[in-house]
C-alpha positions in Angstrom: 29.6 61.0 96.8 30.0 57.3 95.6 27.5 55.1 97.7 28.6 51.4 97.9 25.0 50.6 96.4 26.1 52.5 93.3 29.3 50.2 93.0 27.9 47.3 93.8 25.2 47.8 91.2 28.5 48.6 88.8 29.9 45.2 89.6 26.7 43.6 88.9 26.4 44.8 85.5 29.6 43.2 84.3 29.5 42.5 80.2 30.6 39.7 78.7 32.9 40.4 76.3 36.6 40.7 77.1 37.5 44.4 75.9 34.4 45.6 77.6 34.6 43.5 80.8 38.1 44.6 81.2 37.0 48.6 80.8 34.6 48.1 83.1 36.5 46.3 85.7 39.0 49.2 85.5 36.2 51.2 86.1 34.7 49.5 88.8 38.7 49.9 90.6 38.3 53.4 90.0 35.2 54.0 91.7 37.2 52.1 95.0 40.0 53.6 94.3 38.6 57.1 94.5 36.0 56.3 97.1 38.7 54.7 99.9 41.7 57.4 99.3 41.9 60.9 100.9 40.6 63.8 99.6 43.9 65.0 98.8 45.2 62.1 96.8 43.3 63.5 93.6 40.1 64.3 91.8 37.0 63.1 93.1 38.6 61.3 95.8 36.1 60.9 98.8 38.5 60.1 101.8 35.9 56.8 102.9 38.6 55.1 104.2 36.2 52.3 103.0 38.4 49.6 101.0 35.5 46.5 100.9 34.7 46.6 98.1 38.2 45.8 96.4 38.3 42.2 97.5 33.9 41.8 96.0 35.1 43.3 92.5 38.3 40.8 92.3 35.7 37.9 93.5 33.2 38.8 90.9 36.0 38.4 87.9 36.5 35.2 86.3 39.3 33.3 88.1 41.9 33.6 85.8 45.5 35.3 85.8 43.8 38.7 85.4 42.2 38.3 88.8 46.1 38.4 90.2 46.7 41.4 88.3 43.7 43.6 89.5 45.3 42.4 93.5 48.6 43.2 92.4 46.7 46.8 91.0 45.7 47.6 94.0 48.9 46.9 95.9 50.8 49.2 93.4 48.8 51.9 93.5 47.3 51.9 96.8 47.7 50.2 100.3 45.3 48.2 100.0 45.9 44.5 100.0 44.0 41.6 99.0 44.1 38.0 100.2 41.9 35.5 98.7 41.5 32.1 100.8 39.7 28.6 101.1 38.7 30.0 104.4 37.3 33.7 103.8 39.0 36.4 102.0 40.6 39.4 103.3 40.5 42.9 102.2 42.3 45.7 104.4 45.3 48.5 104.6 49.2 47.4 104.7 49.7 47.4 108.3 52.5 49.7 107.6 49.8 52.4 106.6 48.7 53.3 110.2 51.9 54.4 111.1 52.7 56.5 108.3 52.3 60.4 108.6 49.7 62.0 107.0 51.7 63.2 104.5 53.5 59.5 103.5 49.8 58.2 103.7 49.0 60.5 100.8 52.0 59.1 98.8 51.1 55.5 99.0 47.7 56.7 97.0 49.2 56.6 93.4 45.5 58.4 91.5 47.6 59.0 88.2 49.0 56.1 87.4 45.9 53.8 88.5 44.3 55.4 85.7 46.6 55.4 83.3 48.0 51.9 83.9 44.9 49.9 84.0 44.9 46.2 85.9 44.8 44.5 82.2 47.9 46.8 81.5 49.7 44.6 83.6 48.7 41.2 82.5 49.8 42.3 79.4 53.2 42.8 80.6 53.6 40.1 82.8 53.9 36.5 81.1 51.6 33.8 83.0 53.8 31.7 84.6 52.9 27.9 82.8 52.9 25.6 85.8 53.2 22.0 84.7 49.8 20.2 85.7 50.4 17.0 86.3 47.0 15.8 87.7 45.3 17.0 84.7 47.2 14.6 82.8 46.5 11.9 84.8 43.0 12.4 84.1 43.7 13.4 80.6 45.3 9.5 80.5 42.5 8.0 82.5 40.4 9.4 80.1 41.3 8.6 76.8 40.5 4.8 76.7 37.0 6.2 77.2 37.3 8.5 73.9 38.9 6.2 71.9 35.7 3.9 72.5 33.5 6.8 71.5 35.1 6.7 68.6 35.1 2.7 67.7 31.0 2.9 68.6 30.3 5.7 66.3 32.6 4.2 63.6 35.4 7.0 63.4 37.9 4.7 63.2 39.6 3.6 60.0 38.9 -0.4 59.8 43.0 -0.3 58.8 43.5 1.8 62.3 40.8 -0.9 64.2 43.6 -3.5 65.8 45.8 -0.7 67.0 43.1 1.2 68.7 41.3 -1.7 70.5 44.8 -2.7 71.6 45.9 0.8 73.1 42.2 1.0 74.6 43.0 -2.4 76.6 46.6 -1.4 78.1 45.1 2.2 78.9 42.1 0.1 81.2 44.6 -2.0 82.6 46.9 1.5 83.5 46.4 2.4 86.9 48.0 5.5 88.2 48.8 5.0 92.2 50.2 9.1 93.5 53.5 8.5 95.4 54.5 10.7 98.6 57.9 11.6 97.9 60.8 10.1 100.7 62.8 13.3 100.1 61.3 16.3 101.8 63.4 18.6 99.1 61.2 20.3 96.1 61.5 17.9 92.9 62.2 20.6 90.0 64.1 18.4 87.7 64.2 14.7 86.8 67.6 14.4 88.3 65.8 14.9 91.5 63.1 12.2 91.3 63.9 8.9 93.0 61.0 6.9 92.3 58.5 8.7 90.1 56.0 11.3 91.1 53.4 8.3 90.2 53.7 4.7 90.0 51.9 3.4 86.9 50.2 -0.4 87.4 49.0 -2.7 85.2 45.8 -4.4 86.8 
């Protein structure tokens, strides 16, 4: 039988290196998978009932879009759920499960295709949605009078290029970026909808 000592020693042995972190995550989900679902859901499977360890693999990933994919993994192929959260994470059965017969129970175990169609199978086939960031720009702004006096110290800049770039450093110290609380409750998705700017830029 699988002992939680033996999986958490798998998690802890994570590599570094993409291809081979990925395998072994998979691997990791495996060893879950088969230790939390009935006996007669497939080969190897230990009927634990013991999902725990689900939501310490998906914390010990890098936070990235695959982490959403190995929750979503689960969800597919199992009734497990995961919930990260500010405030504690939660790992535990759909609350549907319980009331299932024994028989449905076994159905929402899917041991095939977990193993076939690995977590990174489906961040593959599902595009990361590009949310537009628009407090990384601001800093991005804020920051760029400092680079470009970086680059007038260490002498990067062509003598030709000198008089722009000390006058674009001086209106980018005087910028000051003020965030605005919108007056309309309604979600701002287009530029149509913006009344007075997301920010209000200030000259000091």
């Amino acid at each position: 039988m699988t002992t939680l000592k033996q999986i958490d020693g798998a998690i802890a042995k994570f590599a570094t290196s993409a291809a081979a972190l990925n395998q072994q995550c998979h691997t990791v989900a495996m060893m879950i998978f088969r230790h939390a679902a009935p006996k007669l859901a497939g080969s190897d499977c230990e009927g634990t009932g013991d999902c725990t360890r689900a939501v310490k693999l998906v914390r010990a990933m890098p936070a990235s879009f695959r982490r959403t994919m190995m929750i979503d993994w689960f969800a597919k192929n199992s009734p497990i759920r995961i919930k990260l959260g500010d405030s504690g994470d939660k790992c535990q059965y759909d609350p549907k499960y319980s009331k299932l017969t024994a028989e449905e129970k076994l159905n929402c175990w899917n041991l095939e295709n977990a193993n076939s169609e690995r977590f990174y199978d489906l961040a593959d086939k599902t595009p990361e949605e590009k949310i537009f960031n628009l407090a990384a720009m601001i800093k991005f702004v804020e920051g760029l009078g400092k680079r470009i006096e970086k680059s007038i110290e260490k002498g990067e800049i062509p003598s030709d290029d000198m008089e722009t770039a000390l006058a674009l450093d001086a209106k980018l110290k005087a910028l000051r970026v003020t965030p605005i609380k919108p007056k309309n409750p309604t979600p701002i998705t287009t530029f149509d909808d913006l009344e007075e700017g997301a920010v209000e830029l200030k000259a000091a």
